[in-house]
N, C-alpha and C positions, 0 to 999 in steps of 0.2 A: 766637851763640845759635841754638838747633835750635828747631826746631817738629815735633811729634809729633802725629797724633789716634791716641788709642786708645779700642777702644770693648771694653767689659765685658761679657761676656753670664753667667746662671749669676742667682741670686739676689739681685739687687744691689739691688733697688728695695724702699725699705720698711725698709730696714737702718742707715738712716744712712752708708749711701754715699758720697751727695751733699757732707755734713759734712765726713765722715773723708779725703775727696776737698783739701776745702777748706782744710781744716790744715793737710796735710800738704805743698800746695803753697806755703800761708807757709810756714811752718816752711823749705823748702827755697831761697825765692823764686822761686816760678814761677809765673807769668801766667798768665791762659786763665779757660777756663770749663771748665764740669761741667754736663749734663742730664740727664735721662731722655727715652729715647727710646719712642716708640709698642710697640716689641715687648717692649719688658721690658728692653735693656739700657743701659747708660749711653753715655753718648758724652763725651772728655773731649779739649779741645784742651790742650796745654801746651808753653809757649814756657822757654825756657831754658839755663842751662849745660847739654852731655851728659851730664858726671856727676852733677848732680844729677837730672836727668829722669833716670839709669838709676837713682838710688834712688827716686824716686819711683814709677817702675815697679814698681819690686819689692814697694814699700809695696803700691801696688795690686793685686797680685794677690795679696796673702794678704787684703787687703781689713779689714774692721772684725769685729770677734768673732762676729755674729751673720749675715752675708756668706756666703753661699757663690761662690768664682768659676769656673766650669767654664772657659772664655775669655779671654783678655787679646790685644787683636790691636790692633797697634803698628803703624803707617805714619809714616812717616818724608816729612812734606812737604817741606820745606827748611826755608832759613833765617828768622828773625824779627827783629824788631823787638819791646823789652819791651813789652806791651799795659799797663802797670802795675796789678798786682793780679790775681786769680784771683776769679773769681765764680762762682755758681751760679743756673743760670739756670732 
């Protein structure tokens, strides 16, 4: 299991983000959280298989229909442990 934070800059607050963030980490089964961050972009930890977290990425940066994402910056922590469940905090 990988652990990734990525943080979204670009229009992401106010668009269902957060939500579209949350989904789509069930849908794949991946841990973690999703916030909003003081400058306007998101901040998102996710724990998981690397294939799935590389489609999860991808979701994320096309983002939700009404999303602009100028940003997608990916660091790569190490490894995890399942936190079970994805939340938004």
């Amino acid at each position: 299991m990988k652990l990734l934070k990525i943080r979204i800059s670009g229009l992401v607050q106010g668009v269902g983000f957060r939500y579209f963030a949350y989904r789509n980490a069930g849908d794949l089964g991946i841990s973690g959280f999703v916030r909003n961050e003081y400058d306007g972009s998101l901040l998102i930890q996710a724990c998981g298989d690397p294939e799935k977290l590389e489609q999860f990425c991808k979701r994320m940066e096309k983002g939700p229909s009404r999303s602009q994402v100028k940003e997608l910056l990916i660091i790569e922590t190490g490894l995890c442990n399942d936190e079970g469940g994805f939340h938004i905090e």
